[in-house]
C-alpha positions as CSV (number, residue, x, y, z in Angstrom):
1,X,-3.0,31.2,-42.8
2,X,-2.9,33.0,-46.6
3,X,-0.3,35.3,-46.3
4,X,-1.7,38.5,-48.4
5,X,1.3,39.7,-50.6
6,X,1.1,43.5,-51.8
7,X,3.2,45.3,-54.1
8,X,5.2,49.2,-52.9
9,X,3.0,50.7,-55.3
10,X,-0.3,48.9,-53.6
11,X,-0.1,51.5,-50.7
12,X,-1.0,53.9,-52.7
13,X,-4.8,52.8,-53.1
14,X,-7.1,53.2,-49.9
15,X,-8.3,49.6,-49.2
16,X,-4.5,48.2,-49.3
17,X,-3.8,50.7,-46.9
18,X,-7.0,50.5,-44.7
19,X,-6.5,45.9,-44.9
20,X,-2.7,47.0,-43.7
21,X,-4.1,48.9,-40.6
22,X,-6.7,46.9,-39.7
23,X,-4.1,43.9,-39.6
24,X,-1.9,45.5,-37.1
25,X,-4.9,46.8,-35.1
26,X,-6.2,43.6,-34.7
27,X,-2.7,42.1,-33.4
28,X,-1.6,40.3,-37.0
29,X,2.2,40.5,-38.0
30,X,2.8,42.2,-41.3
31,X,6.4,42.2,-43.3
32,X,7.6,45.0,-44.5
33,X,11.2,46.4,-46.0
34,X,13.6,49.0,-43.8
35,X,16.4,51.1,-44.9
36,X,18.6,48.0,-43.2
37,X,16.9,45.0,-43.2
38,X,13.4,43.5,-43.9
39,X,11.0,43.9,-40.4
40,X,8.2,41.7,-38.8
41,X,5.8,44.2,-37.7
42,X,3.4,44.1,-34.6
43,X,1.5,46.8,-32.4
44,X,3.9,47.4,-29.7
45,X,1.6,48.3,-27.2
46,X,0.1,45.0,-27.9
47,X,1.6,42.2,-25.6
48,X,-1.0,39.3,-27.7
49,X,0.8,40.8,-30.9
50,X,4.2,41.0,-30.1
51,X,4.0,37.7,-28.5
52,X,3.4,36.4,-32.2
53,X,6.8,37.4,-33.2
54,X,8.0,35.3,-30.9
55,X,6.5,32.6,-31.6
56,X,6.9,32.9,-35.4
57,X,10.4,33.5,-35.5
58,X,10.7,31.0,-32.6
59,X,13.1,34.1,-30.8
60,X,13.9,33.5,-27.2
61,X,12.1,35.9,-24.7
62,X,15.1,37.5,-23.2
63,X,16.0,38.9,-26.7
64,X,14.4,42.3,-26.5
65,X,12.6,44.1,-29.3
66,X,13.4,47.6,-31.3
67,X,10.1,50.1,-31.6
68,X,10.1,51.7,-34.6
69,X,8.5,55.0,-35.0
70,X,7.5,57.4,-37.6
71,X,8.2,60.8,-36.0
72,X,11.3,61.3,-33.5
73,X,9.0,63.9,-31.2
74,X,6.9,60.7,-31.1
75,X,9.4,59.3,-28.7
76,X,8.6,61.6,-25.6
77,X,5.7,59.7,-25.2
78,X,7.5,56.7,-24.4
79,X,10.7,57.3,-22.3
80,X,11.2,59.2,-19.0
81,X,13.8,62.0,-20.6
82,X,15.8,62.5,-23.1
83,X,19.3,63.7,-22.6
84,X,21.4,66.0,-23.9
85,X,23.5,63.2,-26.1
86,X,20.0,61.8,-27.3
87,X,18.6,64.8,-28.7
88,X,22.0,65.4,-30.7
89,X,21.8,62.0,-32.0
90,X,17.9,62.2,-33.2
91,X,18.9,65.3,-34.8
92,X,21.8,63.8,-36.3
93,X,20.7,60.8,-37.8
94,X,16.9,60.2,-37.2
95,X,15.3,59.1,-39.7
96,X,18.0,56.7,-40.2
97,X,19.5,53.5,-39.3
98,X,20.6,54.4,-35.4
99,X,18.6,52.8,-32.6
100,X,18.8,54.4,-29.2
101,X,18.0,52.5,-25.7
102,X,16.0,54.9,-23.4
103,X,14.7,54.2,-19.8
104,X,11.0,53.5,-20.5
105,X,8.6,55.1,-18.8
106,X,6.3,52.0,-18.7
107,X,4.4,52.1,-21.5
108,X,5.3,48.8,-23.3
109,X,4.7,45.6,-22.5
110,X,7.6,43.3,-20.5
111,X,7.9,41.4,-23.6
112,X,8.6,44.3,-26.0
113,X,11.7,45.0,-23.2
114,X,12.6,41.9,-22.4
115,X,11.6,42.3,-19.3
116,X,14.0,45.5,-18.8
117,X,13.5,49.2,-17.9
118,X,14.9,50.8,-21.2
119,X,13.6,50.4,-24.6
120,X,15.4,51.0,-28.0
121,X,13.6,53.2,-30.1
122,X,14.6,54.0,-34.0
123,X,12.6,56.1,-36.3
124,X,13.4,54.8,-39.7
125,X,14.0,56.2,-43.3
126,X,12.6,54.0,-45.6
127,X,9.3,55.3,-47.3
128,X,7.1,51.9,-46.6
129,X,8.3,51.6,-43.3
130,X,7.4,55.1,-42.1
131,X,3.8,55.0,-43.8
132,X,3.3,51.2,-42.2
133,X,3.7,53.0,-39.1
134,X,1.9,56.1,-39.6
135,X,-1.3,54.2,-41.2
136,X,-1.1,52.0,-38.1
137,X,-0.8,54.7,-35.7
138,X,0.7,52.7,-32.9
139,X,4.2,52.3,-32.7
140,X,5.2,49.1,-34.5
141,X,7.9,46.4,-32.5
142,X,9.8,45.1,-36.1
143,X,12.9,43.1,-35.6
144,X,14.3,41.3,-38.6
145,X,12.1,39.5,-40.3
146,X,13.8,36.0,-40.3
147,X,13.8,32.4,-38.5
148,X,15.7,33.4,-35.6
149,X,19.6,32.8,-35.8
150,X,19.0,32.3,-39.8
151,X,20.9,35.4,-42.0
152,X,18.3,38.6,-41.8
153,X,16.4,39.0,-44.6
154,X,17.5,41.7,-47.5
155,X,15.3,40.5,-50.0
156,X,11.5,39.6,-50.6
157,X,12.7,36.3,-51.7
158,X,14.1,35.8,-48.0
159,X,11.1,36.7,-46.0
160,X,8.2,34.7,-48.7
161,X,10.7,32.0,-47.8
162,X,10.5,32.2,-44.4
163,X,7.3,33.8,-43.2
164,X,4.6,32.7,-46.2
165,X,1.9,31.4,-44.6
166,X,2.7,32.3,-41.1
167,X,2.1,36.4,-41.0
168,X,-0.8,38.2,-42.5
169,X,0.8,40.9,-44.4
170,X,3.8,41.1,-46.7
171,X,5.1,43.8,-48.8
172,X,7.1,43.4,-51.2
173,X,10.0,46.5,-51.3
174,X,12.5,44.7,-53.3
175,X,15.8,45.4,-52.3
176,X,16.9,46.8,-49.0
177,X,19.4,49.6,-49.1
178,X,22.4,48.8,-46.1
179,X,21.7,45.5,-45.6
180,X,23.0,45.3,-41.9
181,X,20.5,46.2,-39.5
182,X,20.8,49.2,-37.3
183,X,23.6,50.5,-35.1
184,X,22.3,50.4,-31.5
185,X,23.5,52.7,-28.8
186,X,22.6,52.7,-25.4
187,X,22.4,56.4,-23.7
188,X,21.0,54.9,-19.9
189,X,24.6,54.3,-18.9
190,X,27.6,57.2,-18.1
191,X,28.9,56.6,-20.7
192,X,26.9,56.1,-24.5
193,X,27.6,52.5,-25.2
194,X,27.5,50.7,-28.8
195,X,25.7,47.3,-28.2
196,X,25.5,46.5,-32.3
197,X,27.8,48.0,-34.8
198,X,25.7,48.9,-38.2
199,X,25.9,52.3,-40.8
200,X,26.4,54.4,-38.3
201,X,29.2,54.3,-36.7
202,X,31.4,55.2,-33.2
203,X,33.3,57.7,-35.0
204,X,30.5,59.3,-36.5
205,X,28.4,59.1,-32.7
206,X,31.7,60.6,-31.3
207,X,31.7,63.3,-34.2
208,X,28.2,64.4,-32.7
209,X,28.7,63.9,-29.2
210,X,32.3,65.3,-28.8
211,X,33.2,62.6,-26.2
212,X,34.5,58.9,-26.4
213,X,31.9,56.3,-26.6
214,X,32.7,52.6,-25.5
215,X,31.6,49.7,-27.6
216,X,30.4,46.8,-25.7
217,X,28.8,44.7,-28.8
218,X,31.3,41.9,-28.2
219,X,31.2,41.8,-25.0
220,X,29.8,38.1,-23.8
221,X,26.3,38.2,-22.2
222,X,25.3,36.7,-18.3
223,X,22.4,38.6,-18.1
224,X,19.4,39.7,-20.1
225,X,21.0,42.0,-23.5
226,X,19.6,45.1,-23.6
227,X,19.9,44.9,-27.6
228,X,18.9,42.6,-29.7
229,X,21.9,40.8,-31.5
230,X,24.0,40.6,-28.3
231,X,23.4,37.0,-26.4
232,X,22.9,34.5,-29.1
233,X,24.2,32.7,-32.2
234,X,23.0,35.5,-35.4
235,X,22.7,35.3,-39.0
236,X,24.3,31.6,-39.1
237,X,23.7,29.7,-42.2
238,X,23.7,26.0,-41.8
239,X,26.8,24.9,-43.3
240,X,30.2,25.6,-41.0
241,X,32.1,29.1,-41.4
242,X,35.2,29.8,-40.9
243,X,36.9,33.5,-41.0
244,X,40.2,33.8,-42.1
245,X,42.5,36.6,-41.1
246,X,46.1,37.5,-42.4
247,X,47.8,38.7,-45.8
248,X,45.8,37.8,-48.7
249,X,48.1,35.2,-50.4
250,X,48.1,33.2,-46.8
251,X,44.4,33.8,-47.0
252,X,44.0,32.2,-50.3
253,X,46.3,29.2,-49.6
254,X,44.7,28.5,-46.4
255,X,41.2,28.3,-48.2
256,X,42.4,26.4,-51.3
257,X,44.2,24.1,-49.0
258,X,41.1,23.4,-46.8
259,X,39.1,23.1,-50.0
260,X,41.4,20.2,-51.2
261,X,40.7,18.2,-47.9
262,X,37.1,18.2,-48.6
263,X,36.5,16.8,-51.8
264,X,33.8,14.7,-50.9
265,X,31.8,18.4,-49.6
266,X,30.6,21.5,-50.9
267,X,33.1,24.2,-50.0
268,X,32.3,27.8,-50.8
269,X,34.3,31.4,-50.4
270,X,32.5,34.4,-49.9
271,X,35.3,36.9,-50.8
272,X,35.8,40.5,-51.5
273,X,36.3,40.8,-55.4
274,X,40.3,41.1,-55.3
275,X,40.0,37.4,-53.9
276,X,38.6,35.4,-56.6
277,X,41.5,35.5,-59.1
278,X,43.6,32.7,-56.6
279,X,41.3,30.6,-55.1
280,X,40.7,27.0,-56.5
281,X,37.3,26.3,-56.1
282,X,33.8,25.6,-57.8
283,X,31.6,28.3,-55.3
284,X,32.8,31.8,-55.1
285,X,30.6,34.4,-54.6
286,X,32.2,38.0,-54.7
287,X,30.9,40.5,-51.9
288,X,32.3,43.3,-53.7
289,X,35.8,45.3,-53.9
290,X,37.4,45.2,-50.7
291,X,37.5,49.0,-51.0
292,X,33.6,49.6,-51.0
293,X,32.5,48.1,-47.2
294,X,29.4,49.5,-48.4
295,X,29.0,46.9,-50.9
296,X,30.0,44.3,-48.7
297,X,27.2,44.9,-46.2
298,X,24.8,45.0,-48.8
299,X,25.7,41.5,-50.3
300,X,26.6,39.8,-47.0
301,X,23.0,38.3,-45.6
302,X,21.8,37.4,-49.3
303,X,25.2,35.9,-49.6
304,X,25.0,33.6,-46.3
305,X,21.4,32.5,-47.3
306,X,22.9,31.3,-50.7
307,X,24.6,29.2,-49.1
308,X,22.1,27.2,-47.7
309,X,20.3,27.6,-51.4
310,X,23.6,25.8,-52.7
311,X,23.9,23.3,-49.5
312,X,27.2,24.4,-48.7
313,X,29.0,21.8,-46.0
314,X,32.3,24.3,-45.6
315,X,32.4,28.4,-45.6
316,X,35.5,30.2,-45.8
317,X,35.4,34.3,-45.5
318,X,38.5,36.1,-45.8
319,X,38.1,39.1,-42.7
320,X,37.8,42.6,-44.0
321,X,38.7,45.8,-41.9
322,X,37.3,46.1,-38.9
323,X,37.8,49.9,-39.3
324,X,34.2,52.0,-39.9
325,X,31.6,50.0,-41.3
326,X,33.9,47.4,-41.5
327,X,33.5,47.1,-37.7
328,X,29.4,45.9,-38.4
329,X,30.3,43.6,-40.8
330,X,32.7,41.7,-39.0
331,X,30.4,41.9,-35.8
332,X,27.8,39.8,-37.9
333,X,30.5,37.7,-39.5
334,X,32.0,37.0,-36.1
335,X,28.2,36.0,-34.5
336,X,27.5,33.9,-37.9
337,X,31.3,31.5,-37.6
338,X,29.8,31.6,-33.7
339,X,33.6,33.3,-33.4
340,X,35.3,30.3,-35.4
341,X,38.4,32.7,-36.8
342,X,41.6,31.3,-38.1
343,X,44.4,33.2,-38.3
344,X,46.9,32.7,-41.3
């Protein structure tokens, strides 16, 4: 297949945007940027096209899918209520990086649900996103656009890597923003449940709702997750990663210790900046000042995909807080180690 590769500014002339639509209408996956991450787009009411995504990010079925929508009224046309706590939220952060898990009301194929009776439903904030969906005019299924397990994609680089030749569209929006994909929250149980940390966090849901959430996003998974991120081994680059937790001079110790047992291999840090000064070793990439989680989420996936880039054998990352947004960062950092944590 010749993937077609537009430019942001390419919407703004008719036939991109009627080639864009007419590739979703006909069941093609197209690529486009989020707020969060980079999304692989398909009609969701289309079970031939979101079976695609499946197959091209070779995802397992059980995994459910988040629809994206470009209006939040949009979503009483596809769950059976919204509650009190729901409306709130969607007035509180939609458009925006918060994905809430409604009880369906039937309208999606099994395989955009996994096979379940919710759905999770975002409306997003990024320009392209929103005008991807509203030229389509079907809500679009777009989990991260990525080889499933591999680091989600941040960049255009990542997803021409992974996707050219396999989709029909992708646009290229540079950057992404957050750089951890959405916070998901599931409002079809007592009591509102975090199933994936991201931007926004239990603190700032609990600031809306004015009740106690729970968050169940490490809890390990028997039966089919109602979120995508939950069940299986995430954003794991191919070299081995270990976290390390403790006081930062035990931190750098450990690493530079570990580093001297592999000489024969490519070892690598990923480190907030305050780090780098100590550590012995030839690959250091700095996330950013400990101080500024925001940073750090941003630089995380492109930083995990270096490594494979640089054919790293060993990963050591120093644990950050696991207070705010420090609490998405290490949910991602925990999934990508596969919980391989060392404390020092």
């Amino acid at each position: 297949m010749k993937t077609k590769i537009f430019q942001a500014a390419d919407l703004q002339r008719l036939e991109i945007r009627e080639k864009i639509k007419n590739s979703i209408n006909c069941d093609e996956l197209v690529v486009f940027p989020t707020e969060t991450v980079y999304g692989i787009g398909a009609n969701a009411l289309s079970e031939t096209a979101v079976k695609k995504i499946f197959e091209v990010k070779g995802r397992p079925s059980d995994n459910p899918l988040i629809v994206h929508l470009s209006d939040k009224n949009d979503v009483y046309k596809y769950v059976k209520n919204i509650s009190p706590y729901a409306s709130a939220l969607m007035d509180a952060f939609w458009p925006g990086p918060l994905t809430l898990v409604f009880e369906s009301n039937g309208s999606f194929p099994p395989v955009v649900t996994g096979g379940l009776k919710t759905v999770a439903i975002r409306v997003p904030s990024h320009n392209i996103a929103r005008e991807i969906i509203q030229l389509a005019e079907v809500p679009i299924c777009a989990p991260s656009a990525n080889i499933s397990g591999k680091p989600s994609s941040t960049l255009f680089s990542h997803v021409k890597d992974d996707f050219d030749g396999l989709v029909s569209t992708i646009i290229d929006g540079g950057s992404t923003e957050i750089g951890l994909e959405s916070t998901v929250l599931d409002l079809t149980v007592e009591v509102p449940s975090i199933l994936r940390p991201g931007k926004v966090t239990k603190k700032m849901i609990e600031d809306v709702l004015k009740i106690k959430i729970e968050n169940l996003s490490e809890k390990l998974l028997e039966d089919a997750p109602k979120s995508p991120g939950m069940k299986y081994k995430h954003y794991a680059p191919k070299g081995k990663v270990t976290l390390v937790e403790g006081e930062s001079e035990n931190i750098i110790a450990y690493i530079n210790n570990q580093a001297s047992l592999y000489k024969d291999k490519k070892v690598a840090c990923l480190c907030p900046d305050e780090f780098e000064k100590g550590l012995n070793l030839e690959t250091i990439i700095k996330l950013g000042s400990i101080n500024k989680l925001e940073t750090i989420g941003e630089n995380l996936f492109k930083s995990l995909r270096l490594m494979d880039e640089l054919n790293i054998d060993y990963i050591f990352i120093p644990v950050v807080s696991y207070e705010g947004l420090g609490e998405a960062i290490m949910n991602r950092l925990l999934k990508a180690s596969n919980h391989n944590l060392v404390k020092v």
